[in-house]
C-alpha positions as CSV (number, residue, x, y, z in Angstrom):
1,X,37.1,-44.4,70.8
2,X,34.9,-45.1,73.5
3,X,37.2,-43.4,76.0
4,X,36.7,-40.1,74.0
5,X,32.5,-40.1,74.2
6,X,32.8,-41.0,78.2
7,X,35.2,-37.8,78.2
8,X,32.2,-35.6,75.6
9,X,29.6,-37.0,77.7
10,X,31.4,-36.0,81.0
11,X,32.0,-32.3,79.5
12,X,28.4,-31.8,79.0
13,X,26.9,-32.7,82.2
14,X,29.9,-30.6,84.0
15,X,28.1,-27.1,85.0
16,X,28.3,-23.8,83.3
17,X,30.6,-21.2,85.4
18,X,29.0,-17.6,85.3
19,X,31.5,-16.0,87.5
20,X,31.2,-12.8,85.4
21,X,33.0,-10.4,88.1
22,X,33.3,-7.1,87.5
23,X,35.8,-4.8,87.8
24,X,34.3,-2.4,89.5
25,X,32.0,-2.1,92.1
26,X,30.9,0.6,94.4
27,X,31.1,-0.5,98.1
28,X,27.9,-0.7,99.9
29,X,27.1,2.3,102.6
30,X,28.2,1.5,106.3
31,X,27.7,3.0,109.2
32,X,24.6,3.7,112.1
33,X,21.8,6.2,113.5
34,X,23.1,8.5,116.1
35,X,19.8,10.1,117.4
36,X,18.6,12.1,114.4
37,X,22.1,11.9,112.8
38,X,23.0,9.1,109.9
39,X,26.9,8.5,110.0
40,X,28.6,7.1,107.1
41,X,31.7,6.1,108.1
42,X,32.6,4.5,105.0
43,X,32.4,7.8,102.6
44,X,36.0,8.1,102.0
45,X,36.1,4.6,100.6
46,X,33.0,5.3,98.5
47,X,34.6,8.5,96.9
48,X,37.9,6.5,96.0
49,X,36.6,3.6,94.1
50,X,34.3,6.2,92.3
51,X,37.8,8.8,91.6
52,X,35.8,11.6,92.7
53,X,36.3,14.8,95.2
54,X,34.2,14.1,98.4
55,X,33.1,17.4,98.4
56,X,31.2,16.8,95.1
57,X,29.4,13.6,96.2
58,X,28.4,14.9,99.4
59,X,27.2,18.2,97.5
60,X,25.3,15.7,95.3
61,X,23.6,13.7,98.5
62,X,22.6,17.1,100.3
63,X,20.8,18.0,97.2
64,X,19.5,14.5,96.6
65,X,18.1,13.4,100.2
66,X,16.9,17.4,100.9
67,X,18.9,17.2,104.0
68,X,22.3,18.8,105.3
69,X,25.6,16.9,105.5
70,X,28.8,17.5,107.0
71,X,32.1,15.5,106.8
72,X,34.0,15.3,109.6
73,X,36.9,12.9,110.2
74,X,36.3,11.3,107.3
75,X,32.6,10.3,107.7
76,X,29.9,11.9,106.4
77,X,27.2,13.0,109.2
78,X,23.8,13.6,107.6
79,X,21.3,16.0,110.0
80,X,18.4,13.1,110.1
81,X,17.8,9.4,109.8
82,X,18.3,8.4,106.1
83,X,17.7,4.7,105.0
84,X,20.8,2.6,104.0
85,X,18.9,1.4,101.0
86,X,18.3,4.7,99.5
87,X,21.7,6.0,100.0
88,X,23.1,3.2,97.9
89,X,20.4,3.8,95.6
90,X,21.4,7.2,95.4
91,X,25.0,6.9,94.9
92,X,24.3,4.2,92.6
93,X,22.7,7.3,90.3
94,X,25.7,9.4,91.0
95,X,28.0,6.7,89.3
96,X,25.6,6.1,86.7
97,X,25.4,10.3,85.8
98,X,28.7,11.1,86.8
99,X,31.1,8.3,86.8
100,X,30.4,6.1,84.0
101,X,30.7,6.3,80.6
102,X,28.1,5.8,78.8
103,X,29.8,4.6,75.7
104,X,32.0,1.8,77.1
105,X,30.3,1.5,80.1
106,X,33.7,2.2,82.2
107,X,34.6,4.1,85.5
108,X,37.4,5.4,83.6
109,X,36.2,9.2,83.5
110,X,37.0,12.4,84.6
111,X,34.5,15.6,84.8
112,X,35.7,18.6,82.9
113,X,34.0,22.4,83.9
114,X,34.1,23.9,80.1
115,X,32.8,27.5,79.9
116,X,29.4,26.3,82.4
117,X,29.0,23.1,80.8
118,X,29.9,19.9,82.6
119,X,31.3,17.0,80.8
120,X,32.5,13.4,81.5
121,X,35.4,12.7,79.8
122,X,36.7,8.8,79.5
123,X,40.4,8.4,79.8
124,X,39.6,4.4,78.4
125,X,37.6,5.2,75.1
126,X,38.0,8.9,74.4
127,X,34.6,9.9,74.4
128,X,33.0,13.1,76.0
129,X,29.3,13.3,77.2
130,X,27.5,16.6,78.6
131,X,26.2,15.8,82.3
132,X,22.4,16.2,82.2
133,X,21.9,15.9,86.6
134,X,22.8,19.1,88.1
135,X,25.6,18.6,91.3
């Protein structure tokens, strides 16, 4: 009997594990500052883990960071110095409009061009959201 409190005790003081990892996460920007030029040379990477056209992300950024963008061997070449730190934050806000749903809170999704209306919809739950943000 005493064997089994040493073993409750034991338990107790052992810590908590809050490895809570999710499935998915969105790969940070890399790249560097060429001059007035901001190369991403990750954006390829970005656009796959996010199951989305290139194209439509960097359509999104241009209109986002009021600058012009070009991809070329796939990296994306913005024409001036943008801040690492607010192109995550923005392509964070792309997932959040664009990629996940916002019933299940999945990347599962798809966007869908009905008559002029955008919609996300998710291939996990079934649900189907209008877009709100403009690309």
């Amino acid at each position: 009997m005493e064997y089994e409190n040493m073993l409750i005790e034991a338990k107790k003081k052992l810590p908590q594990l809050k490895e809570k990892k999710e499935r998915f996460e969105i790969p940070r920007v890399k790249g560097h500052i060429e001059g007035n030029k901001t190369i991403i040379t990750n954006f390829l990477q970005i656009c796959n883990v996010l199951h989305r056209e290139p194209q439509q992300l960097v359509k999104y950024l241009q209109r986002e960071l009021a600058t012009p963008a070009v991809l070329k061997d796939k990296r994306l070449v913005f024409g001036r110095k943008v801040n690492s730190a607010l192109l995550n934050e923005k392509i964070e806000k792309y997932a959040k409009d664009f990629v996940i749903c916002k019933e299940c809170n999945r990347p599962d999704t798809q966007l869908i061009k009905e008559d002029r209306v955008l919609f996300i919809k998710c291939t996990a739950c079934g649900a189907k959201h209008t877009v709100r943000a403009k690309i």
